[in-house]
N, C-alpha and C positions, 0 to 999 in steps of 0.2 A: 393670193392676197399679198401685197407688198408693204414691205413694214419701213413705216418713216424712219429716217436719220436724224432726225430731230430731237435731242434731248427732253426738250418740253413738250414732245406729243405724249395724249395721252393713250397712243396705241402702246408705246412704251411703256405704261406703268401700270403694275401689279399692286394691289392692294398693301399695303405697307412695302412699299421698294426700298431701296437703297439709293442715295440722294449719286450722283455720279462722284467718281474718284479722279480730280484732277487739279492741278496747281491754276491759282488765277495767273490773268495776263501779267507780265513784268512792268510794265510801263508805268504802273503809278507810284505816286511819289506820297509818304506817310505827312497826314493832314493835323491829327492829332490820337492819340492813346488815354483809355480809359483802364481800371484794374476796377471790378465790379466783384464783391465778397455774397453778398445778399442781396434780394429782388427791392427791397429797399430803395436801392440805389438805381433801379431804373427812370423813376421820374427824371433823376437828376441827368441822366445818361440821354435822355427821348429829348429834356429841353436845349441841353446844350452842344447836341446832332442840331436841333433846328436852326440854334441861333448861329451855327457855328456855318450853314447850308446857306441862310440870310443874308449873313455877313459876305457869303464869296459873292452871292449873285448881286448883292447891291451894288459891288464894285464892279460889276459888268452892266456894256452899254448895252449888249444884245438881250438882257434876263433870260438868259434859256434855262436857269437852274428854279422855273415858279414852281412848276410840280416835282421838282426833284425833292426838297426836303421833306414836304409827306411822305414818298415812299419807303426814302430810306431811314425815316424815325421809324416806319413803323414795321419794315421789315428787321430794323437792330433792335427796336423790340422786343419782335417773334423768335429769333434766333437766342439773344439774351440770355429772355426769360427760360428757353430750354435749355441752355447751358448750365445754369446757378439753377435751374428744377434736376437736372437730371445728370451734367457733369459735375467735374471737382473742382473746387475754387483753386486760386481764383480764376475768374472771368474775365477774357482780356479783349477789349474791342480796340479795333482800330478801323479809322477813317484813313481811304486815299483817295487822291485823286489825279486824273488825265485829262487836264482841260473841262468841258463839261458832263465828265463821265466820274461815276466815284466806285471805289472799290470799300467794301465793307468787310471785314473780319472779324470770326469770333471764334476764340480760344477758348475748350475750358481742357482739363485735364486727366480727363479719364478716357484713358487708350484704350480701354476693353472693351467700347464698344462704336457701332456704327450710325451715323444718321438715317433715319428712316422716314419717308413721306409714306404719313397715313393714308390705309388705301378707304374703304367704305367703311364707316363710323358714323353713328346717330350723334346729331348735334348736341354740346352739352359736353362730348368726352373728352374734347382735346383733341391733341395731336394735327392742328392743320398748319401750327407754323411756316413751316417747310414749303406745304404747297403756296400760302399766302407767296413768300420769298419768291418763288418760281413764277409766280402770276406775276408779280412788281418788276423783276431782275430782266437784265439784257442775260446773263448767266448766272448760273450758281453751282458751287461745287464743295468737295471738300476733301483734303488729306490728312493724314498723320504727319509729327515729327519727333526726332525720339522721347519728348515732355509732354504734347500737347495735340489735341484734337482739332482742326482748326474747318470753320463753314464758314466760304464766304459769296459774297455776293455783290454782281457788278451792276449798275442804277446810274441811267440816266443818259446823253447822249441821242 
């Protein structure tokens, strides 16, 4: 039996995995910054990811970015909402982008623990964020820094 290299296979993953441990690519450049205390403050975080995804592709003659802002509203999100459910405030998103590729970041602050993609769970319980992310994402990963826990996700391209 030969086992893929493929982060996204799912011969790779075990029932609650461990999301990969790795620095996103350097090349993008910070689009804008969100500080998120309460899930409250998502709606406001999901519209103004769209208007803000809108706004670039409008200004482009080629629109390559039509289905980018659905995914990445709705993978900042899924990520988000796990951070302010389950890390420490606050919650720090950040939009980047490389041309028509964006990188998505989420901070929250609790270093004692790891992101986990739920493995077999009856619908109803939660925990699919993660994999949503991974279905949408060209990648997604995540490391520590000495403050901050950080998941992010590349979309789009």
């Amino acid at each position: 039996m030969t086992t893929s290299s493929d982060p996204h296979s799912d011969e790779n993953a075990t029932p609650d995995a461990g999301l990969r441990s790795a620095h996103p690519p350097e090349r993008f450049v910070l689009v804008r910054r969100w500080v998120l205390d309460t899930g409250g403050e998502l709606s406001g975080l999901r519209q103004e990811l769209r208007e803000e995804i809108n706004t670039r592709d409008s200004a482009r003659s080629d629109r390559l970015l039509d289905g980018v802002a659905h995914d990445l509203v709705l993978v900042a999100s899924e990520i988000a909402t796990n951070a302010i459910r389950h890390g420490r405030p606050p919650t720090i998103v950040e939009l980047l982008q490389d041309d028509d590729r964006f990188l998505l970041t989420v901070a929250d602050h609790d270093l004692g623990s790891e992101p986990r993609i739920v493995g077999d769970r009856p619908p109803g319980e939660g925990g699919f964020g993660l994999q949503i992310a991974r279905r949408l994402s060209r990648d997604v990963g995540w490391y520590r820094t000495d403050t901050v826990k950080v998941i992010w996700a590349e979309i789009g391209g």
